[in-house]
N, C-alpha and C positions, 0 to 999 in steps of 0.2 A: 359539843357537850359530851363529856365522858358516857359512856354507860354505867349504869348500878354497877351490873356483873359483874362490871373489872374491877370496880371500887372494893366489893365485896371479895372477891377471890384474893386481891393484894393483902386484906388487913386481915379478913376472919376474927372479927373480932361482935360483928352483929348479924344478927340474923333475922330477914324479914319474910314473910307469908310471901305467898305469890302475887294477893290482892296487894299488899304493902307496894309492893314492887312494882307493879302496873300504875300504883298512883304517885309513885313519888316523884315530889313538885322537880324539876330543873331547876340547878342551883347559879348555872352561869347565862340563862337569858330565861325572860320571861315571854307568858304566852298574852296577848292579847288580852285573855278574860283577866288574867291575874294582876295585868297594869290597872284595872281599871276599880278598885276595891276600895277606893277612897277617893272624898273629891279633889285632894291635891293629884290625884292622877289625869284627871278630866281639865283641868287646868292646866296643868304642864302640856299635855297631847294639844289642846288649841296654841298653847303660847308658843310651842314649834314654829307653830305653823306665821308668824310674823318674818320668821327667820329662812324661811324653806317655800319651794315654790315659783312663784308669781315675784315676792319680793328678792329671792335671789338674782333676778334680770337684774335689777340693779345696784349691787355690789359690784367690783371689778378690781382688776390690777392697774398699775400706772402703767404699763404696754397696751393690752387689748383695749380696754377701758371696758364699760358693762355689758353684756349681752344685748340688756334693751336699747342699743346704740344700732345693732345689725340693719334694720330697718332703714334709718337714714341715714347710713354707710351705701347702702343700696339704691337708695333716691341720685346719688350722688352729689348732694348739696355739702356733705362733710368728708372730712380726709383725719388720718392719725399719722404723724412723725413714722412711728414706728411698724409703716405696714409694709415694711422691707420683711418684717422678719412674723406681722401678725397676718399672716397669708388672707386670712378673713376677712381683713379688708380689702387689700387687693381683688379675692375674688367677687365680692360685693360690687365694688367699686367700675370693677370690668366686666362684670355680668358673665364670669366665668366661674362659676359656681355648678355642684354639681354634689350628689349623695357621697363622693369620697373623698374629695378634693376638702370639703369643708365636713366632714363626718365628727371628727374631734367638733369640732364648739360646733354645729347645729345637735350632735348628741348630747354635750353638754346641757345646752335647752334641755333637750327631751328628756333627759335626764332630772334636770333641776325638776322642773314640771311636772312629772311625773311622781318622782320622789314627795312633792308636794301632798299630790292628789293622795297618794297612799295612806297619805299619814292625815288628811282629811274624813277620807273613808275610813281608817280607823276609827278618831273621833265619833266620828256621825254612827256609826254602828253600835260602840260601848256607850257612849256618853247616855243617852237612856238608860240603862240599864244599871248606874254606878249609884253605888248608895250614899245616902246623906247629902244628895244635893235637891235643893230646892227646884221645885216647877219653874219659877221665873229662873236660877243659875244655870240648869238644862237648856232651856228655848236660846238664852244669849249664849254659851258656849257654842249650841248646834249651829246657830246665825251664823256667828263668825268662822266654823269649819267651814261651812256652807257659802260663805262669803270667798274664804281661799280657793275653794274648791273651783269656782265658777272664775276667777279669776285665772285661774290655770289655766282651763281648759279655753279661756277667750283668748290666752296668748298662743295659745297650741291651733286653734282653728282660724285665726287669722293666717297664722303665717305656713300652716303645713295642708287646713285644710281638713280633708277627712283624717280623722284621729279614732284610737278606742278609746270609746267610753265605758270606764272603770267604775264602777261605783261600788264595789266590796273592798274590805281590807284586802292585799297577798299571803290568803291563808294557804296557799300549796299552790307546788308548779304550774296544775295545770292553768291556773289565773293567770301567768306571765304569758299567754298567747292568746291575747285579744284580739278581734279584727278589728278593722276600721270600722266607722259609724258614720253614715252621712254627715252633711255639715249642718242639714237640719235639725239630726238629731242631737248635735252637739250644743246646738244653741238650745233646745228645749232643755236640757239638763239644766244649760247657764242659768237660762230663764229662770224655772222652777227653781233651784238653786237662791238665786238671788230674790223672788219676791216673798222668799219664807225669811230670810233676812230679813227684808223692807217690813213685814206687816205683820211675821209671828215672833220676831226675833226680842221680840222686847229690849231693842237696841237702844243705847242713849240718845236723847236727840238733841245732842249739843257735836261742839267740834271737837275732834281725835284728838289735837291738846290739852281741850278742859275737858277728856274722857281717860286721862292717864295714858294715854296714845294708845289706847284700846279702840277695834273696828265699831264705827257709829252708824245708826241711821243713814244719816245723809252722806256715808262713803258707798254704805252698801245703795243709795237709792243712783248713786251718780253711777258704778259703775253698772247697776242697770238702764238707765239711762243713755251710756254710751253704747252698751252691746244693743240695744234698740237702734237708734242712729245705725250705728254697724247694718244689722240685718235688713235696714230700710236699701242702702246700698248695695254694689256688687259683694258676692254673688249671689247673694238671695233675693234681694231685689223685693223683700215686701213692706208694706207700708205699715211702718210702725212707729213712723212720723208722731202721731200723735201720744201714743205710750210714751217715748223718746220724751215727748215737753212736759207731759205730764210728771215722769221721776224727774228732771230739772227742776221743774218749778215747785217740787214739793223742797225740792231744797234751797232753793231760792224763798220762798216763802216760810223756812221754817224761823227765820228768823238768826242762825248759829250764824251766819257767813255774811263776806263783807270784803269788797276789795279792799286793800291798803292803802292810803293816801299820801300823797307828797305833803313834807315843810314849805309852806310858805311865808316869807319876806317882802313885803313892800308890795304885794301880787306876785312874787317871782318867786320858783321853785327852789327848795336850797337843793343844788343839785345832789350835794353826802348823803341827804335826806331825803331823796325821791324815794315815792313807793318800794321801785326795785331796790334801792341801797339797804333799805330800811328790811327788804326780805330777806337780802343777801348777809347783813350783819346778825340778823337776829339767828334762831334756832327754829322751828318746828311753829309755825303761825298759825294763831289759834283762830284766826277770824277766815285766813286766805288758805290756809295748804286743808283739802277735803281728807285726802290722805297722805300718807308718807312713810319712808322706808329712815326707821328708828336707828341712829348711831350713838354711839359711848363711846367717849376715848379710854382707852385699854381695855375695851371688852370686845367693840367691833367699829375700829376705826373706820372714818369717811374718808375714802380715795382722791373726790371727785378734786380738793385745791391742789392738785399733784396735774390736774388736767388744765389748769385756770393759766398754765402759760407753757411756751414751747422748751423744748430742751434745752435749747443756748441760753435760759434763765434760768437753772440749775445752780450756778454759781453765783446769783443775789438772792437765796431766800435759803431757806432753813432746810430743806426736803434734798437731800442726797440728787435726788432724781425728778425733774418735772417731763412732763409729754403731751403735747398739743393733740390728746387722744379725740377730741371735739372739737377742731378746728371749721368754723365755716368758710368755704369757698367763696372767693369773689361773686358769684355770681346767686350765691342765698344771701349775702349781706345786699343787693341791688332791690329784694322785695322791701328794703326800709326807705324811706322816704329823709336823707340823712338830716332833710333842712327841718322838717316838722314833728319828726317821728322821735320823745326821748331816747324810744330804748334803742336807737341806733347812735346813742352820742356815748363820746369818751367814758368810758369805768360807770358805763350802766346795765346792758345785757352783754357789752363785748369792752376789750381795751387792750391798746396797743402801747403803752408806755409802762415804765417803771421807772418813778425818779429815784436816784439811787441818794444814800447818806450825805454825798459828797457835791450833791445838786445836781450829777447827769444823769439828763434823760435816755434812757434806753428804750428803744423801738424795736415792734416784733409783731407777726402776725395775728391779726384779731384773734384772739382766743376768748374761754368764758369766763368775764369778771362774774357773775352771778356767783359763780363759784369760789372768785375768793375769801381767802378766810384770812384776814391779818394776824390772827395769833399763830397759826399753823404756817402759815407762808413763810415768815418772819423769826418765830421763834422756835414754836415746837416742835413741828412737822411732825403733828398730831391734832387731826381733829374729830370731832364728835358733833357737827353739826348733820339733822334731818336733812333726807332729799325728797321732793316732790316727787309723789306721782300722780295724785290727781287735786288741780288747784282750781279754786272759787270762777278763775276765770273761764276755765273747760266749762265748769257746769252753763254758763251765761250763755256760752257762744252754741253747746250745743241745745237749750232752750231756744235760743235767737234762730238757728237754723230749722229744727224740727218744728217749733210754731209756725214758721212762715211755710212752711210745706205743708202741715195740715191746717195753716188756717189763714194763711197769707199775713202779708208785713202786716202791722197796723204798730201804733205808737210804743207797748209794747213789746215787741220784737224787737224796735226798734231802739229803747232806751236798752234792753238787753248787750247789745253788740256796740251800742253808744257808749255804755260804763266803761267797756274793754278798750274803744279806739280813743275814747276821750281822756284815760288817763294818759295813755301815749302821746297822742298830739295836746301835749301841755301845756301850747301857746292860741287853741282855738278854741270857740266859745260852744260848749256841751249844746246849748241850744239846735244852733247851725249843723252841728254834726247830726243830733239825732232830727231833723228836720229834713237834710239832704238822705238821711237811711229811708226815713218814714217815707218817700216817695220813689221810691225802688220800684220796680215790678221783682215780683218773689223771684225771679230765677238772678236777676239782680242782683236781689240784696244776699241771696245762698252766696254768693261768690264774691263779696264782701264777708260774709264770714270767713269762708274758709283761705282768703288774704290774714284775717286775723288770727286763724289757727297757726296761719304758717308762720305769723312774725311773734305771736303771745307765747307761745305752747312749747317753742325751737328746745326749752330744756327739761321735758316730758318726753319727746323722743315719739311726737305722734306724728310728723310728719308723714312715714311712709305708710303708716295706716291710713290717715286722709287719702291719699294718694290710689290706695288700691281697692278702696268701697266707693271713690269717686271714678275711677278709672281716670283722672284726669293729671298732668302734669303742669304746675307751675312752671310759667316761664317771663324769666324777669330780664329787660335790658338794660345796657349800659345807657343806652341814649333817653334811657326815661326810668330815672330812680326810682323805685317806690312804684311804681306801674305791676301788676302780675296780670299776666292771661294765663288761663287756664284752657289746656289744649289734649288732645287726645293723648293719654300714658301709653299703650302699647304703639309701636313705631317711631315714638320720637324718641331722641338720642338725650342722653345724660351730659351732664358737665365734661367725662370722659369719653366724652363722643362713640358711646356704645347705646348700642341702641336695644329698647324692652320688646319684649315679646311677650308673648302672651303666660308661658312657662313661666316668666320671673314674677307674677302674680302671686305665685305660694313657691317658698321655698322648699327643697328636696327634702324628702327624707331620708337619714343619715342613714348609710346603707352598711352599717355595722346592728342599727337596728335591726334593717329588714333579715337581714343574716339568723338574728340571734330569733326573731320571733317570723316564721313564713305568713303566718294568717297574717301578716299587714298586709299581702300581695302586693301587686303593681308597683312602681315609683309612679311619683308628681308626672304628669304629662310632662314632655319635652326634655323630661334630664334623664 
């Protein structure tokens, strides 16, 4: 920003008081208070925030693929073509990982996340105070900054751990050197955060499609509901089991949601038409997806049909460049059951052919049909289809788990976790399924869920947070398909036969941070 004086000494052509001159507005950025002097300001500052954040994880390029990928890059259950040159997986991958080596994209995160929170705490500071908006347009703006906000900071404390917690705009330097915050206290923010959402937010209580893909109720009660789950787990380790089923089942009960159902013929599923095809062709589902990360074509195209097959099929579809950026390893495709389980069959969660024009079949490693898009694949290579982040089926399984924790199996629980394996296994009778759940002993049937975290969820990207609030590793054999044990995560070795330690729990902090800001002190144990 120029100064007056200079303005003034060049032209001499006006002349202001001293007072004049102390107040006059800044022509090339604006302050804070002066954004906020109308309600189309208050409105723009939350609709940032769809953009910025938590939903920045997942956006991505056809190399790296999306940040919120890092996690099960790290489990070792997935690989990308291109981690010759995306080092971050590599280091993931080999558990060589470290505050420099991966400083660029773990800053990235902190970055994205951060930038988020800022522009939340914006929000949430002026938005009171902006005129012409209504009591009820304030409470649901504040909801949904307050909604980004906690979402942030759940991505920031799972995976780094103690973080600062921000909760003012960056009105002057000295704000950019916050310390760390326990992880307790990071979750109390969440918390409080997220239940002025749930219960002052005056939020819609229908689904994020038929709410103009504006944040609802039952998005903000599920992702309190999972950061409960969470905190029941390591490291906090309290029980909050019962909170946990309680936001599930208000949305389970609210009546908005609803799994997707297969075509049926004759009793036989049309397969084009199973549940999954039917999620994968349509856009942004109004019954099944809780929440979701909004794409347009030519405004902010969707990456992810560029990930829906490996490189060597670049030359049969439309897209300059394809990249098996989410490619599952043999040994995460062995937790499906291939004879009973749909979404382990041909062009339903995964598919290895492309019939070409000409009638040859082309083979290629399992990649994500979920993700294909025929218009994009084929024609445009351009698409504008929604990605899931939090889907009808999350909310089931973690109701199904946190009930049987605080209140043991009983029926149900039981139909919970039934709806999810029963649309899978589409050739066994829903009865017999939820009959054999119903007589679990709880620690049982938890481990029956989170089988079905691992084979439902695979394109949510939750596996390695399962993974580090259970401390537990999936481990699936060849000699028994469909089989998972779950085994102790620190000391057992990954698909790259590297093995976790207790450090690969949280990852580092990007040590361009700790640089720029000292009060973070310390790094992550171990790196």
């Amino acid at each position: 920003m120029k100064k007056i004086s200079v303005i003034l000494a060049l032209t001499g052509l006006v002349c202001f008081s001293c007072e004049d001159f102390l107040d006059e507005v800044p022509k090339n950025q604006l302050s804070a208070e002066q954004n906020f002097t109308l309600p189309a300001h208050a409105y723009n500052a939350v609709n940032s925030l769809y953009r910025n954040g938590a939903p920045q994880l997942f956006d991505g390029g056809v190399y790296f693929g999306a940040e919120a990928i890092i996690g099960n890059y790290m489990s070792g259950f997935f690989d990308n073509e291109y981690k010759g040159q995306e080092v971050h997986v590599q280091h993931a991958q080999q558990l060589t990982l470290n505050g420099n080596n991966l400083n660029g994209f773990l800053g990235g995160i902190w970055d994205d996340l951060y930038r988020g929170i800022s522009r939340a705490n914006n929000a949430i500071k002026y938005i009171p105070t902006t005129p012409d908006l209504t009591d009820a347009e304030r409470n649901k703006l504040l909801a949904e900054a307050k909604f980004f906000r906690a979402y942030a900071y759940f991505y920031l404390v799972r995976m780094f751990g103690e973080v600062p917690v921000v909760t003012e705009p960056y009105e002057s330097p000295t704000d950019l050197y916050a310390a760390r915050n326990s992880i307790k206290e990071v979750y109390n923010l969440i918390e409080e955060d997220l239940k002025f959402a749930v219960n002052e937010g005056g939020l819609a209580e229908t689904s994020m499609a038929n709410n103009g893909s504006r944040i609802t109720k039952g998005a903000a009660a599920t992702l309190l509901a999972d950061v409960y789950l969470t905190m029941s787990g390591y490291p906090l380790r309290e029980d909050r089991y019962a909170d946990a089923a309680a936001m599930a089942e208000s949305v389970i009960n609210s009546g908005a949601y609803s799994l997707t159902q297969h075509d049926r013929a004759g009793g036989n599923v049309v397969l084009e038409n199973s549940a999954y095809n039917k999620l994968r062709k349509g856009d942004a589902s109004a019954n099944e997806y809780v929440l979701y990360h909004e794409y347009a074509v030519g405004i902010s195209d969707n990456a992810y049909p560029q990930w829906s097959y490996p490189v060597s099929m670049a030359q049969h579809v439309a897209y300059a460049l394809t990249n098996g950026a989410y490619q599952p390893v043999r040994a995460f495709l062995l937790g499906y059951d291939s004879a009973k389980d749909l979404r382990a069959q041909e062009k339903q969660y995964f598919h290895t052919t492309l019939t070409l024009g000409d009638g040859k079949v082309v083979t290629f490693e399992p990649s994500p049909y979920m993700w294909h898009d025929d218009n994009a694949i084929f024609e445009t290579a351009s698409s504008g289809k929604d990605v899931v982040m939090y889907s009808y089926s999350d909310v089931l399984l973690i109701a199904a788990e946190a009930k049987a924790r605080s209140q043991g199996v009983s029926a149900v629980t039981a139909d919970y976790l039934a709806q999810v394996r029963g649309r899978a296994y589409w050739k066994e009778d829903m009865a017999q399924i939820r009959n054999g759940l119903a007589s679990l002993s709880t620690e049982a049937f938890v481990e029956e869920v989170w089988k079905e975290r691992y084979r439902e969820l695979v394109f949510e990207f939750s596996l390695w947070f399962d993974m580090i609030r259970t401390r537990k590793y999936p481990e699936t054999s060849a000699s028994k398909p469909g089989e998972i044990t779950f085994v102790e995560l620190v000391g057992h070795a990954n698909n790259w036969n590297k093995v976790f330690e207790e450090k690969h729990l949280l990852f580092p902090i990007p040590e361009a941070e700790r640089q720029r800001n000292p009060s973070l002190g310390a790094q992550n144990p171990g790196y």
